[in-house]
C-alpha positions in Angstrom: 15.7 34.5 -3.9 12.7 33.1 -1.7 11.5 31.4 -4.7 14.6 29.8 -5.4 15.9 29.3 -1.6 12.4 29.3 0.4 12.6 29.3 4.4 10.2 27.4 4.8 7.5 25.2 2.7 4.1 23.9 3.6 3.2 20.4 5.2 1.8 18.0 2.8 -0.9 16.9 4.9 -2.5 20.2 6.6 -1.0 22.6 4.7 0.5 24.8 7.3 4.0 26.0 6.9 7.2 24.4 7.7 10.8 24.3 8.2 12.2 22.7 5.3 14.1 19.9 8.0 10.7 18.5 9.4 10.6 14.4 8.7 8.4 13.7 5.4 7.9 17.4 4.7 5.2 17.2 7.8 4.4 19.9 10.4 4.7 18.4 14.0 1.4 17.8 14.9 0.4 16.0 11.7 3.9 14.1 11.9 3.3 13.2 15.6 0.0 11.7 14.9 1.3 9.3 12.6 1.5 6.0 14.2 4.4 4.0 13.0 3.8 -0.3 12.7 7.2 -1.1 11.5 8.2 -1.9 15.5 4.8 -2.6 16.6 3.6 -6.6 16.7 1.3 -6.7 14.1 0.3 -10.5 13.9 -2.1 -10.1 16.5 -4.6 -8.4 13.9 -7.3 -10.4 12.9 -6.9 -9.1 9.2 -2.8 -9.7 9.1 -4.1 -13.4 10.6 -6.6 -14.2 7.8 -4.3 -13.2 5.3 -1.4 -15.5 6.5 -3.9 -18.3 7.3 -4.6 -19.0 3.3 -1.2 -20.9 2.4 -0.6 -18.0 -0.3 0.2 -15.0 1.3 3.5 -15.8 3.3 3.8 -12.7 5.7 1.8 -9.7 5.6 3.8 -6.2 6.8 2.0 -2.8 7.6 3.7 0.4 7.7 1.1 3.1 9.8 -2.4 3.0 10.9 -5.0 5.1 9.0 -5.4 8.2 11.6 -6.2 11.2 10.3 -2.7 12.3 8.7 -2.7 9.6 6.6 -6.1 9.7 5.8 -5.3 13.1 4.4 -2.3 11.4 2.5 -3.8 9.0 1.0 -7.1 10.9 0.1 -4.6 13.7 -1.1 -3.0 11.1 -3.9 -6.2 9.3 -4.2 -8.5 11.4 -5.0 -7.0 15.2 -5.2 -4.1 14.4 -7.7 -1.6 15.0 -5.2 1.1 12.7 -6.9 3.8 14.6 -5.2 3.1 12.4 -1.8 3.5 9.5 -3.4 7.5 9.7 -2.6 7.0 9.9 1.0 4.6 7.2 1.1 7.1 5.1 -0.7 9.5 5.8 2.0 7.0 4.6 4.6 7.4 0.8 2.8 11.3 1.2 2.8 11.8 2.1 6.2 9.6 -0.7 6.7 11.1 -3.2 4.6 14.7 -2.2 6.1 13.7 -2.6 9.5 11.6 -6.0 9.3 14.8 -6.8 6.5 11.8 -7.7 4.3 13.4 -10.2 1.2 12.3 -10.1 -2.1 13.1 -10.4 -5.5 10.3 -8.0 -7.5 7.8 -5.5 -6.4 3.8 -5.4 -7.5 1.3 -2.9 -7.6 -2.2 -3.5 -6.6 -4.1 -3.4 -10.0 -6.9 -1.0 -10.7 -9.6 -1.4 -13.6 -9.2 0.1 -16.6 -12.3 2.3 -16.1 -11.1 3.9 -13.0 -7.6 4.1 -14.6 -9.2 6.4 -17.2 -11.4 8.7 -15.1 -8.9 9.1 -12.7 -5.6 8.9 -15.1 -3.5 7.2 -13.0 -2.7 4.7 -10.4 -1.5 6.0 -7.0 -0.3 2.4 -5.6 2.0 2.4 -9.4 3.1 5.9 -8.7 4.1 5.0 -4.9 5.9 1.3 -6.4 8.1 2.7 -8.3 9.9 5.7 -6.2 9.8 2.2 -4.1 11.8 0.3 -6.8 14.1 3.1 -7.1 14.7 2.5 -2.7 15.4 -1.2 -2.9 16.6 -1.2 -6.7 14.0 -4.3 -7.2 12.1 -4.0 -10.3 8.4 -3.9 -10.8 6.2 -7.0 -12.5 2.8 -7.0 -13.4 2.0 -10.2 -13.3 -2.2 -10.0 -12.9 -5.0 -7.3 -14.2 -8.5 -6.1 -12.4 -10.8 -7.8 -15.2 -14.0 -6.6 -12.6 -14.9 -3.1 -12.0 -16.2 -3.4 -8.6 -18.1 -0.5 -7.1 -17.2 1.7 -4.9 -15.9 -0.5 -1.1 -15.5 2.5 1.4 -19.4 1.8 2.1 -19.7 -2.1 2.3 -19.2 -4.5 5.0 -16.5 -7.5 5.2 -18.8 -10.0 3.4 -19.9 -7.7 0.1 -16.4 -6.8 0.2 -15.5 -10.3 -0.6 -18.2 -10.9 -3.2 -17.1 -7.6 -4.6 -13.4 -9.1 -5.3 -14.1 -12.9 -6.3 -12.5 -13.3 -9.7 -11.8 -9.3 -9.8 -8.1 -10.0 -10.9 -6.9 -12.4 -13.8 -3.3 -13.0 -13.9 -0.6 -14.2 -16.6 2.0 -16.8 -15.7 5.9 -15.4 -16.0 8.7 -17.7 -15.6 11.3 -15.3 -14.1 8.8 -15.4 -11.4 9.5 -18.8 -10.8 11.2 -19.6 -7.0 10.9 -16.6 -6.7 9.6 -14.0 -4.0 6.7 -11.1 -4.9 6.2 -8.1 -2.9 2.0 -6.8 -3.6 2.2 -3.4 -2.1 -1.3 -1.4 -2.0 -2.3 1.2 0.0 -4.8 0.5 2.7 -5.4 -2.9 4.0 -9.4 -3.0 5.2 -10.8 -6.2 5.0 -8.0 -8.1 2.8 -10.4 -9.3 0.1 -8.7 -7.1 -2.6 -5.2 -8.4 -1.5 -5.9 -11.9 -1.1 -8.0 -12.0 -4.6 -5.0 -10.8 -6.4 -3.0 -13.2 -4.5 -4.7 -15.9 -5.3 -5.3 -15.4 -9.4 -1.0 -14.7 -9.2 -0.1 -17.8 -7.3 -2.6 -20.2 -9.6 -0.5 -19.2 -13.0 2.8 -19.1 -10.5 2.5 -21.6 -8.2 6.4 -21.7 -7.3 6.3 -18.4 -6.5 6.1 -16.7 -2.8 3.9 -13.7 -2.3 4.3 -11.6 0.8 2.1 -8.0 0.5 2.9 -4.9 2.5 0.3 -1.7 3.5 1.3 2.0 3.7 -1.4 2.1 6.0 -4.4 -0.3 8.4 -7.6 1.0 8.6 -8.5 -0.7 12.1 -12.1 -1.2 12.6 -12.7 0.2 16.0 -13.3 -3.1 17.9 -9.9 -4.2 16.6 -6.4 -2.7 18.1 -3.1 -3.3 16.8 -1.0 -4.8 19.8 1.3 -2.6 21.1 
């Protein structure tokens, strides 16, 4: 009968045991070291700013900040094949979207290359958009695809980051798109080159169309601080 009716199950970021009623299937210290953006003002961040300031990404939203729970969440789904947290992460962008009463019209998943697709057989940011599009019952486009397989980022600073991404994406142009309003979700915002790259090939083959982008989580640089 434990198997079937278990008192407790195990915290999908440290592992430890918990009740099955703890928020996001978290124990209370990994939960409580989650910082939540969806109340916070986030326009003061100089990443959120440059994003904005290019006339093609309308409004930029973040959902955490990349302490170490969600490092462990998103390395977990990243790299470990821990699909199952994808649902939780999803929820993180609806609780978002419902309280900034984010509008849109379809959802899109940042892209990954072919290469990396194969080696490591799926992609986490498609996984987490479609428990998404079940949430808001918006359906998914793929309007662009990563034509570049850039290196690995996690090591390079702001400017090879942008040389990384220039022409990394190529996108398609689709009328139902037209007038209307994309959602690019991805998981961590760092510098914004991937993000506004993607944006940018999308909105030259749709030019009537408005792109806002949204972040399960910020990794913020130490200098920078997300305002309170």
């Amino acid at each position: 009968m434990s198997i079937l009716f278990p008192e407790n199950i195990y915290c999908i970021s440290c592992g430890s045991p918990i009740s099955m009623k703890n928020p996001y299937s978290l124990c209370l210290d990994c939960y409580n070291n989650i910082v939540f953006l969806k109340d916070k003002y986030t326009a003061g961040d100089m990443v959120v700013n440059y994003l904005m300031s290019t006339d093609i990404i309308e409004e930029v939203y973040l959902a955490t900040t990349y302490e170490q729970t969600m490092k462990n969440l998103i390395h977990g789904i990243k790299y470990t094949k821990k699909t199952y947290i994808a649902p939780y992460l999803a929820t993180f962008l609806y609780e978002l979207i419902e309280f900034k009463k984010i509008d849109f019209d379809y959802i899109c998943s940042t892209p990954i290359h072919k290469n990396r697709l194969n080696e490591r057989g799926y992609n986490q940011v498609d996984i987490i958009a479609k428990y998404l599009s079940k949430l808001t019952d918006k359906k998914i486009v793929n309007p662009a695809k990563r034509v570049v397989d850039t290196v690995g980022m996690y090591h390079l600073d702001k400017k090879q980051r942008a040389e990384q991404m220039i022409n990394a994406f190529r996108a398609e142009n689709l009328p139902k798109l037209d007038g209307k309003t994309l959602l690019i979700i991805d998981d961590v915002l760092t510098t914004g080159a991937t993000m506004i790259n993607l944006a940018k090939s999308i909105k030259m083959q749709n030019p009537n169309t408005k792109i806002t982008s949204a972040f399960v989580t910020r990794a913020v640089p130490k200098k920078e601080k997300i305002n309170e």
